[in-house]
N, C-alpha and C positions, 0 to 999 in steps of 0.2 A: 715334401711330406714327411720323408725321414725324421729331419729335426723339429719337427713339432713331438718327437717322442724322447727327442734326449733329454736328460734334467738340467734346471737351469743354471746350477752351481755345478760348475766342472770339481771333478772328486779330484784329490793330489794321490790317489792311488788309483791309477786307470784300471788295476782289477778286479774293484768294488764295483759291479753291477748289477743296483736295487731299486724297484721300483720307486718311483720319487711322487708319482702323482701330476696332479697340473695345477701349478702355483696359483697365488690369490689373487686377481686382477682387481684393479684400481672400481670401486664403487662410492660413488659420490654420497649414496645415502645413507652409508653403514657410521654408524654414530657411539659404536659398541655395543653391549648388549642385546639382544632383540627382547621389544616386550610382546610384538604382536605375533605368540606362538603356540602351538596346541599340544595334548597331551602324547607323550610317547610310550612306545612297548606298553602297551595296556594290560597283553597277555598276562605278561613277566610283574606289571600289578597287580591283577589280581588271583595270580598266582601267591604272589606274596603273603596276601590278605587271606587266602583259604589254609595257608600254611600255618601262621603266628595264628588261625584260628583253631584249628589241630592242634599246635602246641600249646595251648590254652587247657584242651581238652583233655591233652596227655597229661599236661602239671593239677587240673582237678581232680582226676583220675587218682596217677600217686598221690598227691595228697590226701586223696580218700583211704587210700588200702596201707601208705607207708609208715611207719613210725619209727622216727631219728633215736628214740630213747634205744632201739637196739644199738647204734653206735657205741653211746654212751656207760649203759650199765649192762655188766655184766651178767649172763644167766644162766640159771642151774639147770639141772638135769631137764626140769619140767617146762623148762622153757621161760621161769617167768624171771623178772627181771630182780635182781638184789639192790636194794636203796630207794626203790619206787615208793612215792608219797601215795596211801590209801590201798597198799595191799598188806599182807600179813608181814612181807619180807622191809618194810618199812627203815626198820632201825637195823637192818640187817645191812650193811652195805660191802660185804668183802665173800667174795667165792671161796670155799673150800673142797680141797680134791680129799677123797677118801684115801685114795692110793695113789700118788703123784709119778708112783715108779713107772705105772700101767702109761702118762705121758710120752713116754721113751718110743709107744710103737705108732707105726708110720703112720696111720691113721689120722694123726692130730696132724702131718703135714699134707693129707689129701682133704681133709672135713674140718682141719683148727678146731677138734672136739673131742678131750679125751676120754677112753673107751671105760672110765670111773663115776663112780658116782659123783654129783656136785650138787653141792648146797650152799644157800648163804647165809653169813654168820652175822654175829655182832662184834664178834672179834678175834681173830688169828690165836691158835693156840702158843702157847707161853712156857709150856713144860712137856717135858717127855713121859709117858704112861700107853699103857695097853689096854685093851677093854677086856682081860682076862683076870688084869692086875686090878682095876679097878671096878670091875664088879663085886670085888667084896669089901670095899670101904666106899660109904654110904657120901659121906663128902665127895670124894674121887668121881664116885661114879654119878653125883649132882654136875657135878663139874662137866666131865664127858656128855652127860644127855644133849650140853648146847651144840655138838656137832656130829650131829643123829638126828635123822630124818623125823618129820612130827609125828609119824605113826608108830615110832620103836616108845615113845612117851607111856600111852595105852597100853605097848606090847609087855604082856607076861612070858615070853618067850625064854628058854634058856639060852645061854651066852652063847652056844656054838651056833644055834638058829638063827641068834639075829647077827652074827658075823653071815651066814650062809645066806642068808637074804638082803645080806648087802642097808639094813636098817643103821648100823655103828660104823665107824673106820674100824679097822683094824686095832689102828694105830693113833698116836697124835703127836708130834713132834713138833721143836718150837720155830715157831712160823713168823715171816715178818709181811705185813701186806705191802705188795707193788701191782701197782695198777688194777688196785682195787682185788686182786687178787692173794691168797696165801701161798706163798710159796718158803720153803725150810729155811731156817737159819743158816743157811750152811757160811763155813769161815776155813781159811785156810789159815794155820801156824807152822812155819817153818817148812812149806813148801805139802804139807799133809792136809786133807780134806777131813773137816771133822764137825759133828751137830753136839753140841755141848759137851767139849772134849771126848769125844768119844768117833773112834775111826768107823765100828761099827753099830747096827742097830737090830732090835727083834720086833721082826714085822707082824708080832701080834698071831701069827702062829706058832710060835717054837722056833721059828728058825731066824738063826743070827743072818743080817746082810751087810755088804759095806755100803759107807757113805756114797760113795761115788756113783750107786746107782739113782739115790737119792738127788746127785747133781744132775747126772742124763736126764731125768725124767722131768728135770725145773728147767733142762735148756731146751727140750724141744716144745713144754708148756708156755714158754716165754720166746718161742718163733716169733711169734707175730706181736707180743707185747715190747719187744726193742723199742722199737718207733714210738711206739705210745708213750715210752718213758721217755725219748728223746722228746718227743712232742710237749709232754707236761711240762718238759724243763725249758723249753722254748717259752712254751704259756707263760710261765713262773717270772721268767726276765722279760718280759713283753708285760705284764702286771707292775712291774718296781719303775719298767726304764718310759713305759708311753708317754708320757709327757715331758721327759728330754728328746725321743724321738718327733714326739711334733715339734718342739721350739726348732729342732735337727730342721726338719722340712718346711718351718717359717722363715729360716733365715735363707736355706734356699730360694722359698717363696720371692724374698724379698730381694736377695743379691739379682735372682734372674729378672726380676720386674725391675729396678734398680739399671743391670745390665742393660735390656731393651730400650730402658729412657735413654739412655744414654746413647747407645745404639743409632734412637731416633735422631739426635742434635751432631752425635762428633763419629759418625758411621765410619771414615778415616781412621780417626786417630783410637779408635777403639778396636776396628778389626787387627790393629798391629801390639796396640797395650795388649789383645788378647791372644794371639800368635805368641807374644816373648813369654808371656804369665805363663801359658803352656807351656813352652818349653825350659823354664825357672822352677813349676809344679814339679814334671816328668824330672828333673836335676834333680831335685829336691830327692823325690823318690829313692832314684840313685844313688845320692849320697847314703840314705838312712838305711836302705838294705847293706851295701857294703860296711857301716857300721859293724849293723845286726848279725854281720856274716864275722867281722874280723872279732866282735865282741865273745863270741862262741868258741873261741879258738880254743881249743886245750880242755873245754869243759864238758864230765861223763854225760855220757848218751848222745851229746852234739851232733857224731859223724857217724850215726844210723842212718841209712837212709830210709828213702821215702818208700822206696819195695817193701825193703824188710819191714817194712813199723803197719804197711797195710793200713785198714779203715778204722780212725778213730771217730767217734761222737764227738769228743772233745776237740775241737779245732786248733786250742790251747796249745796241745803236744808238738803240732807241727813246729810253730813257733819257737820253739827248743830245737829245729833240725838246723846247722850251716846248711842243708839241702836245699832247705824251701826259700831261707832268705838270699843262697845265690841262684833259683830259678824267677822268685821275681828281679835280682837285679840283671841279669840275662833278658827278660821280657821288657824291662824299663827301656833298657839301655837299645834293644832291636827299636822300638817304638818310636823314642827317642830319633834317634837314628834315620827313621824312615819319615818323622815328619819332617829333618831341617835338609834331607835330600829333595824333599815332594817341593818344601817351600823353597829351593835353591832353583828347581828345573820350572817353575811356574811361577816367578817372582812378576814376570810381565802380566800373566793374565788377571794374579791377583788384581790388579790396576784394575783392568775392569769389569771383575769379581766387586769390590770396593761400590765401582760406580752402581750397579746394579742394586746393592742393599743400599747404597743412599737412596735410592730411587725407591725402594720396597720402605725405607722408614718413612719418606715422606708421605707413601700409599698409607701407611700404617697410623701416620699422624693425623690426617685427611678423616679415619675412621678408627678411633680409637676402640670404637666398641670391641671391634674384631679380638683383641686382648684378651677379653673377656671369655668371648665364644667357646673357646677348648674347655672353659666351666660346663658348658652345657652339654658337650661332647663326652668329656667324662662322668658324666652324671647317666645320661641314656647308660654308657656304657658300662658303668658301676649295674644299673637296673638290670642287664643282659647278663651280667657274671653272675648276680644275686640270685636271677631265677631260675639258669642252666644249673649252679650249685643247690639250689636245694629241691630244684627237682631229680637232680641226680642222686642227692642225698636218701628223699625220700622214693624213689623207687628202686633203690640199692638195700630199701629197707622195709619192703611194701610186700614180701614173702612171708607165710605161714609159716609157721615150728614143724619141722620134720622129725619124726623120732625115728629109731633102727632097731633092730637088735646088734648087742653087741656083748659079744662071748669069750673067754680066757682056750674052751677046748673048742675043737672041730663042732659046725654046727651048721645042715643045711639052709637053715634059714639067715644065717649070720649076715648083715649088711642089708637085709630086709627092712621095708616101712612096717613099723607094729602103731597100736594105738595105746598109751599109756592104762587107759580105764578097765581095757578088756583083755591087759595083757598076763593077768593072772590066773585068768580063765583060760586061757588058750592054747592048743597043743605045744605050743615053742615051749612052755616052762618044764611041760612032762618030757618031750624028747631032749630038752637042753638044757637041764637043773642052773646051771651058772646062769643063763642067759639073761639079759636086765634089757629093757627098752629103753632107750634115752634119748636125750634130746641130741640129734647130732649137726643138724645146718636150719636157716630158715630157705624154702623153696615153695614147689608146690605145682601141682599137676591141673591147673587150670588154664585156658585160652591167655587166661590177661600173663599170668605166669609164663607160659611159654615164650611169650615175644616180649618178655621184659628187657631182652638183648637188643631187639627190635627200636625198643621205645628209648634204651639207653644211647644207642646209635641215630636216632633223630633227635635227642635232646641235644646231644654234640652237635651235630650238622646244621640246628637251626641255632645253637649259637654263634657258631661261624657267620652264616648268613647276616643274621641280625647283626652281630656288632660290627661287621664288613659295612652293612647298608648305613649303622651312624657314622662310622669313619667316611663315608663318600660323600654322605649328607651334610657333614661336616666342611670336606674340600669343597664341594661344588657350590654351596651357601659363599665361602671366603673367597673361591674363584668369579663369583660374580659379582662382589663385592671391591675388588680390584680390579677388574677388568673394565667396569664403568668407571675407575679413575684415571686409567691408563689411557680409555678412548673418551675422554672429557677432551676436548680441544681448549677450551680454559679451564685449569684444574683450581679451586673446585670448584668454579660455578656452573661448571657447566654439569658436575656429578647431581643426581639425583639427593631429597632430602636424606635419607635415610637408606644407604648402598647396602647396608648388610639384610636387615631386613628383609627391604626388597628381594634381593637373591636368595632368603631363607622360603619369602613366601612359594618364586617361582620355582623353587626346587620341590618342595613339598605339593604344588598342586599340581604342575604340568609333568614334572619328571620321575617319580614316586617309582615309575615302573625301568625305565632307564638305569637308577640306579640300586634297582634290585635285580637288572640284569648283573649290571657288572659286577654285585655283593654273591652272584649266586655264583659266577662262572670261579671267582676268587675264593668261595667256600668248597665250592667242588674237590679242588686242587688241592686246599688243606687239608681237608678232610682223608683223601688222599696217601697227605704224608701222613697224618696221624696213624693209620693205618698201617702203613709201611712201618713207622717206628712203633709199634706194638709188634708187627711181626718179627721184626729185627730182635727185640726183646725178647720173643719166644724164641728163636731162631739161636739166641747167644751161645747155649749148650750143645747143639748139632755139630755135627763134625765135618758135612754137605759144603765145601768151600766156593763150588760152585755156585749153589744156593743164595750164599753171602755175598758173594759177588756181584751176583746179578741182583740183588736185592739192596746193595751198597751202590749200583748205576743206576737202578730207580733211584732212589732216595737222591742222590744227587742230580737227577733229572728233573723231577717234580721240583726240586731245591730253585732251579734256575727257573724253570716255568715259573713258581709265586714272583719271585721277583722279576719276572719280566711281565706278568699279568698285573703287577699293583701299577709297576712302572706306568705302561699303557694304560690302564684303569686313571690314574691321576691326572693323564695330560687329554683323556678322553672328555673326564668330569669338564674340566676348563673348556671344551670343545661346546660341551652340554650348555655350560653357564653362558656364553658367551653366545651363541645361536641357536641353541631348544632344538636342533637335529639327536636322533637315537642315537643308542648306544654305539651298536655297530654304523653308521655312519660317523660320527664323534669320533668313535677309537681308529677305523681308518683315515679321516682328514688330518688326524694329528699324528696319528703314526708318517703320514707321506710328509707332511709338514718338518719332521725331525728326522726326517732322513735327506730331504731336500739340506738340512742342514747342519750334518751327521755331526759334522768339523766341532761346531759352535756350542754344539749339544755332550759331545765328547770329554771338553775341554770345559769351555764358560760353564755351562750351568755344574757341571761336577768340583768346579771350586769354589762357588760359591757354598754346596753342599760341604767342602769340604773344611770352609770356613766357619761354619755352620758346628757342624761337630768340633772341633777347638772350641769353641764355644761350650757347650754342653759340658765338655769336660772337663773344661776350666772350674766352674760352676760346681762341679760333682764331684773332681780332684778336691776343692779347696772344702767342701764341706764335707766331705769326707776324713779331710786332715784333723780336720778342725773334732769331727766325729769319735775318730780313734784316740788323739791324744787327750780325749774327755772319756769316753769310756773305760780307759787304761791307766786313768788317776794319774795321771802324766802332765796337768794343769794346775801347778803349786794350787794357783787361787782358789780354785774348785776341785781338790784335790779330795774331799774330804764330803761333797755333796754328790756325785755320784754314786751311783744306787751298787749293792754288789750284786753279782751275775754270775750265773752257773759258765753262760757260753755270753765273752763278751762282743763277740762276731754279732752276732744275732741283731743288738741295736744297731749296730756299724751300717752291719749289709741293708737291713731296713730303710737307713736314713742313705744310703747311698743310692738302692733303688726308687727309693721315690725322690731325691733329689731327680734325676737322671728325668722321671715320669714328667716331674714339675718343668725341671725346663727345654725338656722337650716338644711340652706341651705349648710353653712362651714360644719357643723357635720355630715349631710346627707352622707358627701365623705366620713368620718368615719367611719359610719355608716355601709356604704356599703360594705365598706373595710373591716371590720371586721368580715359582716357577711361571707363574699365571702371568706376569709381565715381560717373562723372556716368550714366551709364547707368543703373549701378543705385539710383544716385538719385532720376531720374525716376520708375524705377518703384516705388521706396518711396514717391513724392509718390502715385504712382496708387492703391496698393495699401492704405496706413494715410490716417492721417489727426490722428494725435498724440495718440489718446487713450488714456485706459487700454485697452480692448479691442484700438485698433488702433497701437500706437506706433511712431512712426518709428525706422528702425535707424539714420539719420544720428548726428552726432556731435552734442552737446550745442553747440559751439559754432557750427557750419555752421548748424544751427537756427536760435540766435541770432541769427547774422549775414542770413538770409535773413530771416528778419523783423521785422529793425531797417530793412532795405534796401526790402523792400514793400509796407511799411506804407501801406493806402490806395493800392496800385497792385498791377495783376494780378502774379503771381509772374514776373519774369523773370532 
């Protein structure tokens, strides 16, 4: 009775002891697939279907109370927006601070609002004047009215009044707009800070200031505008270069689909032309950075390093370090390195690594549709990022105008909510003559308000969910889709009309709930780390080493969980497709199944993955080359058609990430393919045994090759 519980493949490490399960016995009538099967995890369906119903409800919602325009255009003190079509600030499209100095206090880095008046103009002032100097010349002081509030227009007021009630700047110095904003000329000569040759300035009271205060108060106004300027200049070269970037991503298109055919007919002599291209690409590499390193030699600034020079926007600068071009030829040359060791100590398995994707192209020839399918995968999942971004968008944006008070002296009311209408009536002006209501964040003291954290925290988690459930819908559709070719005893007549289909229907009506188990349990766990890496983020400043620590063992915990939950998640899906049993049965018969065959699963299938990515990045190296030495005018022929670019990286990385997306998407059907027929291979190994009674459904020559390969050695 004992040995009815040992596993059936003896392990070549007798102190591996893992449950194995009880292998697949020999069934005459299993023919692959099952059609005649019922719906699973119902629960976990219509769980589903109450959830995406709620998130329906939360994106109505936001889009009812949100408005994006706050992103976009800037707003003054009152909250309204400058450059808005059909309000009065129309042709108005640039903010002006009264007093940019008043920038400087810390305020604007708790509330990003500073404690000044703001108005929007039609356009940044141009010359330097006072409103003490120009209220007695009748031009000047036309001049000035444009950056003065509408009610000083009306006002008969003396000049010290409407300085005192905050209706004038003070001041106006010459301004240049960034990011829709005014902010000072300022310019440095010979290492001195100065606003139209002048080191200092009179702030419209009498009293002389230096420049320099003038620059404090422009850099802590422009905290949060950095980005926005980086981002414009992103925009700017994404405008001149997108149509070199899609030809960029067509010819990807086309090498990877190009590749695949090919793949299909010479799967041999292509897995090795692609193994050498790699490592002739990664050479390549090699040589060009050691160029770029020895070309540098001798030349100023060169041998700064990468410490000292810190964060550039410009990616450009680096490129001028010997640093950076001997840390990529350091990174080439490990890589390098590490693949012709990997392809040196696995040269036997590649053999029947090889045999396996002949066998996945012929699946793949058999159903060409499947090619296709990751179009459709990406598109659900294009829909799923569209609607988490702009509902994030808009309830990031769905808060009321909060106004405060906000005061230069001591003021108990100071960082209070005031209401702009009645704020001139009301005791804060008589106890706090300076004090001004302003516009300081948008918020708001309402239910829906409160759990706007709430709502931003389920918008995340149910896109996890959702684009987890198209990526399963996805494999489990292509796994049942090869696994009736696999178990076709005449291949293909004995496969169904139409294999893909068929396994899209049976996924979508029997298993809906199955694979929104496995999307939930896989969302959970990211959702997770997200979490973890926000708090790490907060965490950065802390001095708590413990904190970090144990914060840095989560984060690498959670790190192994995803990837061992997608792992089992994919070979569960196949489990799904191939017999309509739940989740959690699915995820354990294929878990005991691959531990039954830990060996095979270790080694076989991790080379063919491994095979897999050479690929990719063959693909992604070459159009990439192809990318850089186009956007760096380095193509005599086309030397002169190239767009120019602030940051030439920008199209690079574009066309290198969606290279990578595109054929990964082509090799994903490989991918699948492969796992889904090594799968079902084991269990043909369990279930037959090669003879007339029990014949294996492998291929006549994976047979061969398997045991030519173990002959006199357990099967591995």
């Amino acid at each position: 009775m004992r040995r009815a519980f040992l596993p059936p493949q003896r392990s070549p490490w007798p102190f591996l002891f893992l449950p194995t399960g009880t292998p697949q016995k020999y069934d005459p009538t299993f023919k692959g697939p099952i059609y005649d099967r019922g719906c699973t995890d119902i629960v976990c369906c219509v769980l589903l279907v109450v959830a995406i119903v709620g998130y329906v409800v939360v994106g109505v919602v936001a889009w009812t109370h949100g408005d994006p325009r706050k992103v976009i255009h800037p707003t003054d003190s009152r909250g309204q927006f400058c450059g808005q079509q059909g309000t009065p600030n129309e042709k108005k499209p640039f903010l002006f601070y009264f007093d940019i100095v008043k920038c400087a206090s810390p305020l604007v880095l708790l509330e990003f609002q500073c404690p000044t008046t703001q108005i929007c103009v039609s356009k940044c002032p141009d010359r330097y004047m006072t409103y003490l100097t120009a209220h007695g010349n009748a031009a000047a002081l036309q001049y000035y009215r444009n950056f003065c509030t509408p009610e000083s227009k009306s006002s008969k007021k003396a000049p010290l009044e409407v300085l005192r009630d905050k209706e004038c700047p003070a001041m106006l110095i010459p301004s240049t707009p960034l990011a829709r904003r005014c902010f000072p000329a300022i310019q440095a000569k010979k290492g001195v800070i100065m606003v139209g040759n002048e080191t200092t300035y009179d702030d419209g009271h009498g009293r002389r200031r230096n420049v320099t205060e003038l620059l404090e108060g422009a850099k802590k106004a422009n905290v949060v505008l950095e980005t926005r300027q980086l981002a414009m200049k992103i925009f700017e070269d994404y405008t001149v270069s997108w149509y070199w970037i899609i030809i960029g991503l067509v010819i990807a298109m086309v090498a990877s689909l190009i590749f695949i055919v090919l793949l299909r007919f010479l799967a041999g002599v292509m897995v090795w032309v692609m193994i050498v291209m790699v490592i002739l690409v990664l050479g390549y590499g090699i040589f060009h950075c050691y160029m770029e390193y020895a070309k540098l030699k001798g030349e100023a600034g060169s041998d700064v390093s990468l410490a000292d020079l810190g964060f550039q926007t410009d990616l450009r600068v680096y490129l001028h370090l010997r640093q950076t071009w001997l840390a990529f030829l350091i990174i080439l040359c490990v890589l390098e390195l590490v693949i012709v060791l990997l392809l040196i100590f696995l040269r036997k398995r590649i053999l029947i690594a090889i045999a396996l994707i002949k066998e996945a192209s012929r699946a793949v020839g058999h159903i060409m549709s499947s090619l296709l399918f990751p179009l459709c995968t990406f598109f659900l999942l294009c829909l799923c990022i569209a609607y988490w971004a702009s509902t994030a968008v808009f309830l990031s944006t769905s808060n009321e105008a909060v106004y405060k008070v906000f005061n230069e002296s001591a003021c108990p009311f100071s960082g209070q909510t005031c209401r702009p209408e009645t704020f001139n009536t009301s005791n804060v002006t008589k106890l706090c003559p300076d004090a001004q209501c302003l516009f300081a964040f948008y918020g708001g003291e309402t239910a829906y308000h409160k759990y706007l954290i709430v709502l931003q925290f389920f918008n995340v988690f149910m896109f996890f969910w959702l684009a987890n459930f198209v990526i399963a819908l996805g494999q489990v559709t292509l796994a049942g889709a090869f696994a009736s070719y696999y178990w076709a005893f005449k291949k293909p007549d004995d496969m169904p009309a139409f294999p893909l289909f068929s396994a899209f229907g049976r996924a979508l009506r029997y298993h809906t709930g199955s694979l929104a188990f496995g999307s939930l349990v896989l969302a959970v766990v990211q959702v997770i780390r997200v979490t973890l890496e926000y708090l790490d983020h907060r965490l950065k400043a802390a001095e708590n080493k413990f904190a970090k620590f144990l914060l840095s063992c989560l984060k690498c915990c959670f790190w192994c969980l995803e990837k061992f939950i997608k792992f089992l998640n994919r070979n569960a899906y196949i489990m799904i497709a191939i017999y309509g049993t739940n989740f959690c049965t699915s995820a354990r018969n294929a878990f005991f199944l691959l531990m039954r065959n830990i060996i095979r699963v270790a080694v076989l299938d991790k080379v063919t993955d491994f095979l897999f990515f050479l690929g990719k990045l063959l693909i992604v190296g070459s159009v990439g080359i192809l990318a850089f030495f186009f956007f760096t005018h380095r193509i005599k022929l086309v030397q002169d058609t190239a767009p120019p670019l602030n940051y030439y990286w920008v199209p690079i990385l574009t066309v290198i990430v969606g290279s990578y997306l595109i054929a990964h998407g082509f090799f994903s059907v490989y991918g699948m393919c492969v796992d889904t027929l090594f799968l079902c291979f084991l269990e043909d190994l369990e279930r037959n045994d090669g003879s007339a009674e029990k014949p294996y459904f492998m291929s006549q020559n994976l047979r061969k090759l398997l045991k030519k390969t173990n002959k006199g050695q357990p099967d591995a």
